[in-house]
C-alpha positions as CSV (number, residue, x, y, z in Angstrom):
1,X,113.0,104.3,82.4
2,X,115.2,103.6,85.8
3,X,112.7,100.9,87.2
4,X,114.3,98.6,89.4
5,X,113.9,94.6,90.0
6,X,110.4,94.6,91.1
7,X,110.0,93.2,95.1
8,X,109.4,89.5,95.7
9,X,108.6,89.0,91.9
10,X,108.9,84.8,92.1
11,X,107.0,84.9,95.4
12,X,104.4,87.0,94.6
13,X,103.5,85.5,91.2
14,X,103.5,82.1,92.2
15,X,100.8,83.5,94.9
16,X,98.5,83.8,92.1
17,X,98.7,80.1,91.1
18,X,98.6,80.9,87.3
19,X,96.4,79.3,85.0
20,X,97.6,79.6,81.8
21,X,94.0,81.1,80.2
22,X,93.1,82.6,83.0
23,X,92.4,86.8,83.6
24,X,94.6,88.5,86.1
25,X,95.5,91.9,86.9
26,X,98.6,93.9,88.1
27,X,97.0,97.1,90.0
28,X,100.6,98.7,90.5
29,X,102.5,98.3,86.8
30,X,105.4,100.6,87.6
31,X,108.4,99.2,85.6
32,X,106.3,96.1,84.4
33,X,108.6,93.4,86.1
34,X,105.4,91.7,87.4
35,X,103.4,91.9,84.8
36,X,106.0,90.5,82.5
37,X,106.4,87.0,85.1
38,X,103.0,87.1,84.8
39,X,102.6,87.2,80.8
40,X,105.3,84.4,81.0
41,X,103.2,81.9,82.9
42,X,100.3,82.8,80.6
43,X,98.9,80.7,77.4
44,X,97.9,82.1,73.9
45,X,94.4,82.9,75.6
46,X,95.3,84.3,79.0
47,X,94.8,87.5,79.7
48,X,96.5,90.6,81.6
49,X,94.8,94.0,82.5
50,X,97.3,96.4,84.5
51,X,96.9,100.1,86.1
52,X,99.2,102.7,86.6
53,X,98.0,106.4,87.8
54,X,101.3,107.2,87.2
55,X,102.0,109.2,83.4
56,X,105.5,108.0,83.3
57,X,104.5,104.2,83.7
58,X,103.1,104.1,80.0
59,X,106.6,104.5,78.5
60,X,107.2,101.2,79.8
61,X,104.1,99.8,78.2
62,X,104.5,95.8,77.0
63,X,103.2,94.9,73.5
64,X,101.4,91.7,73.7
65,X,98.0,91.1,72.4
66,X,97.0,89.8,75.9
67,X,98.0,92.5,77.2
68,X,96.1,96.0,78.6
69,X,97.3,98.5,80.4
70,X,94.9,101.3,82.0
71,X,95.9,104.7,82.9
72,X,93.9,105.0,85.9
73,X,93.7,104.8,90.0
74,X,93.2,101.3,91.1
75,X,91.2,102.3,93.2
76,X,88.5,102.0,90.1
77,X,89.3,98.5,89.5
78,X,85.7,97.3,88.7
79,X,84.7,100.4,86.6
80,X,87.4,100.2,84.5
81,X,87.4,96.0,83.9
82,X,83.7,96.1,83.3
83,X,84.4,98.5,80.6
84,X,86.5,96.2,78.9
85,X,83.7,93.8,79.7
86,X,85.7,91.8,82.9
87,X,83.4,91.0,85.4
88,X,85.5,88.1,87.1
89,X,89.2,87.6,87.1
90,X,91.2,84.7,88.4
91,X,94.1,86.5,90.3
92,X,95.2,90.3,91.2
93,X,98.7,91.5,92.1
94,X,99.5,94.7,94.2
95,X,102.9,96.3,95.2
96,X,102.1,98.9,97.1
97,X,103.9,101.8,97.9
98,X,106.3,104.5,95.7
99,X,108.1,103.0,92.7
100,X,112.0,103.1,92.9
101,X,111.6,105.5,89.3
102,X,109.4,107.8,91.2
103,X,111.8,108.1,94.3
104,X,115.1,108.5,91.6
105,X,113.4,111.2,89.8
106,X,114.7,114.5,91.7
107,X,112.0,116.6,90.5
108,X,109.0,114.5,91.7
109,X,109.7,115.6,95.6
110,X,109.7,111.5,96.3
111,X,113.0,111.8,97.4
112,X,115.1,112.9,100.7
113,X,118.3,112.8,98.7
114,X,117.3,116.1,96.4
115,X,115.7,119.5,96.6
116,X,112.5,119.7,94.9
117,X,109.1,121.3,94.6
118,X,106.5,120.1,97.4
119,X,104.6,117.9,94.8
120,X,104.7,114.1,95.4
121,X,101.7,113.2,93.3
122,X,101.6,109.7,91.9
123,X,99.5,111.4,89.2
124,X,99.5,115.0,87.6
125,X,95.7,115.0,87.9
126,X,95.3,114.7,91.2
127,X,94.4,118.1,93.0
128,X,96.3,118.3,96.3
129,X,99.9,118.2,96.7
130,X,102.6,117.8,99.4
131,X,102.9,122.0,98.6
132,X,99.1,122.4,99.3
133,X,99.1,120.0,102.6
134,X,102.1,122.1,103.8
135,X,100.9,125.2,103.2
136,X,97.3,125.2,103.4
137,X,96.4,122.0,106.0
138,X,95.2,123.4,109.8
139,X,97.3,122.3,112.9
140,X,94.5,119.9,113.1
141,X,94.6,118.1,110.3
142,X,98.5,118.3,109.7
143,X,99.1,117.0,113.2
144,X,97.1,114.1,112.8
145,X,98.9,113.5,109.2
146,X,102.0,113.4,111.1
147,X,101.1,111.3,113.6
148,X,99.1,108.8,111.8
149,X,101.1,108.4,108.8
150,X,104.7,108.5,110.0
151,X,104.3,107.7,113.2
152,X,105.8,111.0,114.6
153,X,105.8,111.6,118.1
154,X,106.9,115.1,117.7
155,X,103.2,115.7,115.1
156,X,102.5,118.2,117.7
157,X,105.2,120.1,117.8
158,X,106.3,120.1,114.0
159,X,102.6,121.1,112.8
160,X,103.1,124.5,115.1
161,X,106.5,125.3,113.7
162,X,105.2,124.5,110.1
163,X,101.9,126.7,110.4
164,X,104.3,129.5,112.0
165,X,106.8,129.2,109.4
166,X,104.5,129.0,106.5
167,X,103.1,132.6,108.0
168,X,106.2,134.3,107.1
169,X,106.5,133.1,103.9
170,X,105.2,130.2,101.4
171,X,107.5,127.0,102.2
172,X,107.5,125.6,98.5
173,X,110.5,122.9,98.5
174,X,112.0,119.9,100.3
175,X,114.7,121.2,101.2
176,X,112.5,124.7,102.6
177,X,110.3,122.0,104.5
178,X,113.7,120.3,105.8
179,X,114.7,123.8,107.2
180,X,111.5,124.7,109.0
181,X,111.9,121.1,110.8
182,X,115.8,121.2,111.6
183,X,115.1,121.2,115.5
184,X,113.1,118.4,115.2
185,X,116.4,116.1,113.0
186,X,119.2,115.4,115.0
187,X,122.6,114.6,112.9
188,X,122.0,111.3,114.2
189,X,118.5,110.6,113.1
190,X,118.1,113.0,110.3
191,X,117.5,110.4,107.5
192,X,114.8,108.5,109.0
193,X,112.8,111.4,110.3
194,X,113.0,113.4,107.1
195,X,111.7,109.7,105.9
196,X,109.1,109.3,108.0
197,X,107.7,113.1,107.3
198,X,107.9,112.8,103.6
199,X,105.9,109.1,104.0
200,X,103.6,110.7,105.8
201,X,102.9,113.6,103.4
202,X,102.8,111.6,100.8
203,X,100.1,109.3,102.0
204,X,97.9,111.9,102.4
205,X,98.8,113.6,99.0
206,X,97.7,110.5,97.8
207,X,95.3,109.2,99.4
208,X,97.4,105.6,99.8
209,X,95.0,104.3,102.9
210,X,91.1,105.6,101.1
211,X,92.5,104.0,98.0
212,X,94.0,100.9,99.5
213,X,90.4,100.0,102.1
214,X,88.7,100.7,98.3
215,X,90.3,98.3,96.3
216,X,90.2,95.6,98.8
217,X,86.7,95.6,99.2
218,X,86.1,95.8,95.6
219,X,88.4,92.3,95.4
220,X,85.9,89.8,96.8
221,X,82.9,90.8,93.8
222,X,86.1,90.2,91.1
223,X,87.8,87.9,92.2
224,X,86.3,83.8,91.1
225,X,86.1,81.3,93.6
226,X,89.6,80.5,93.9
227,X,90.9,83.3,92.6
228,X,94.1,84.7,94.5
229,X,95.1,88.1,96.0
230,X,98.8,88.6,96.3
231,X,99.5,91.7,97.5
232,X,103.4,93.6,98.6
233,X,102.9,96.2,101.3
234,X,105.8,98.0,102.8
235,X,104.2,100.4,105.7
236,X,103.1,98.5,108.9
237,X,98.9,100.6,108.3
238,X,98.8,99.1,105.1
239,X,100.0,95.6,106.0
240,X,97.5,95.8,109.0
241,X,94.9,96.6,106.7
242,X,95.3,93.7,104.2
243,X,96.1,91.4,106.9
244,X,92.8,91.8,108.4
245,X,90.5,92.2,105.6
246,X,92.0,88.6,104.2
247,X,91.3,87.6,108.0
248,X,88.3,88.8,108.3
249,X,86.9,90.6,105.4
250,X,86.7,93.9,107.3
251,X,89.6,96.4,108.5
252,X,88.1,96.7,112.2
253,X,86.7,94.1,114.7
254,X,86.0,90.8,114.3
255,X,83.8,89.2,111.3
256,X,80.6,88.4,112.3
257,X,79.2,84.6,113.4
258,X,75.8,83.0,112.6
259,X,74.2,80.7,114.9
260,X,76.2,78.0,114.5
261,X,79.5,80.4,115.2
262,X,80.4,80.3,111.4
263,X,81.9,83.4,110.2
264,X,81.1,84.7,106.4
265,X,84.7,85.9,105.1
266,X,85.5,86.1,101.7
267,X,89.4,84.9,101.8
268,X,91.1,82.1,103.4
269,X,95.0,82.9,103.8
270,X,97.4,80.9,102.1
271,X,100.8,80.3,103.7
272,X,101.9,82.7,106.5
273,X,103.7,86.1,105.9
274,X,106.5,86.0,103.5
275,X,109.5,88.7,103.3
276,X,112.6,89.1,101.0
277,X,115.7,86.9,101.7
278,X,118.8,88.6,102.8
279,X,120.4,88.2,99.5
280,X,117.3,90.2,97.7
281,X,117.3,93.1,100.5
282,X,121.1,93.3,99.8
283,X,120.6,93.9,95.8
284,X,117.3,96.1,96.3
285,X,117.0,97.5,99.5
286,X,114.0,99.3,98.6
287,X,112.9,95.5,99.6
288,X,113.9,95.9,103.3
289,X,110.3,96.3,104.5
290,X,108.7,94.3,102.1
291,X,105.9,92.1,103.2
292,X,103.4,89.7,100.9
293,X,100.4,88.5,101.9
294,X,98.5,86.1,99.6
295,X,94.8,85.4,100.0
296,X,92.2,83.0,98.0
297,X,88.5,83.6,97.2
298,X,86.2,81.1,99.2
């Protein structure tokens, strides 16, 4: 399968402080690159547990005894650990984002470079695609997708020409989409436009920010005292998000103080923000917006 070097492999596995019979996790297992460092640092009696909602991801399944991988959303962390009877683990990896397989893979509708169906589901299962939030979204609800996912100051304006486009007939591929929007892409521009749309819709498709403030929350109850969070976001909403909830334990406002002005949060930060080096953006430059964040259970 055509799964690139995973993102900040060294630097986010050595944010997990391994210990060598210690449970982890790897929410996003992809190609398995970080799941592999981590089996490497394990002993005899450690243990990995990995997700991927994503069908293709099980080709690239590892065999090791310590090993499990889980077919599922993350965002069902705790259901899915307690039913292989995990109630604590020491560290959890996430590298958030689309996998460089699932962009490369024409038909999946990832990708700028090809023409595709509308689909961009992580997972076959899930209900709503890109063709149904095209075709079947109000102004409403598309506008504010535009806006608030990809940061599109023209939302307004492109969910009007969508909705009257889509009148006149079904708009069913990228390149379809790409048409109804050609005002809107200037020679110049066109590639990071057409990015920023296809982020947005794919967000929504997949419910990246519902799933993301769901996982974090569920990471305090798992996680042991000690226990790390290293986690790879790549869009500035989800960095803000786990910024602040290792901050403050919350994705809005400030945590709250008892009488003494002690706050209750359930991470302390370790390090400051870390990025890729030049020389890693320049082999992988999927990694250009990488950002890690590494948190530890108080």
């Amino acid at each position: 399968m055509s799964y690139h070097n995973p993102v900040l492999l060294k630097e986010s596995v050595d944010g997990l402080n391994i210990k060598e019979d210690g449970v982890y996790v790897d929410v996003t297992f992809g190609g398995g690159g970080h799941s592999r460092e981590i089996l490497k640092r394990l002993g005899g009696n450690g243990k990995l547990f990995a997700f991927d909602q994503d069908e293709d991801a099980l080709a690239n399944v590892i065999e090791d005894d310590r090993f499990n991988l889980i077919n599922e959303n993350f965002r069902y962390i705790k259901q899915f650990l307690k039913f292989y009877g995990i109630r604590k683990v020491d560290g959890i990896l996430a590298d958030f984002g689309v996998s460089s397989h699932q962009f490369d893979k024409a038909e999946r509708g990832f990708s700028t470079r090809f023409n595709a169906d509308l689909d961009m589901r992580m997972s076959k299962k899930n209900m709503v695609s890109a063709y149904s939030v095209v075709n079947e979204y109000s102004f409403d609800d598309l506008r504010k997708v535009l806006f608030q996912y990809g940061d599109l100051r023209n939302a307004n304006a492109m969910a009007n020409k969508i909705i009257e486009k889509r009148e006149e007939a079904k708009i069913k591929t990228t390149e379809g989409l790409k048409e109804v929007l050609k005002q809107f892409l200037p020679q110049h521009k066109e590639h990071k436009i057409l990015a920023q749309i296809y982020q947005a819709i794919r967000i929504e498709v997949n419910q990246e920010v519902q799933v993301l403030e769901e996982f974090l929350l569920q990471t305090p109850d798992l996680l042991e005292t000690g226990g790390r969070l290293s986690a790879i976001s790549y869009h500035s909403l989800e960095d803000r998000l786990v910024k602040r909830f290792i901050r403050a334990g919350q994705f809005e406002g400030e945590p709250e103080k008892d009488f003494y002005g002690n706050v209750d949060v359930p991470f302390k930060k370790v390090g400051g923000l870390i990025v890729p080096s030049k020389e890693e953006i320049k082999e992988n430059n999927r990694a250009r917006s990488a950002k890690l964040r590494i948190g530890v259970k108080l």
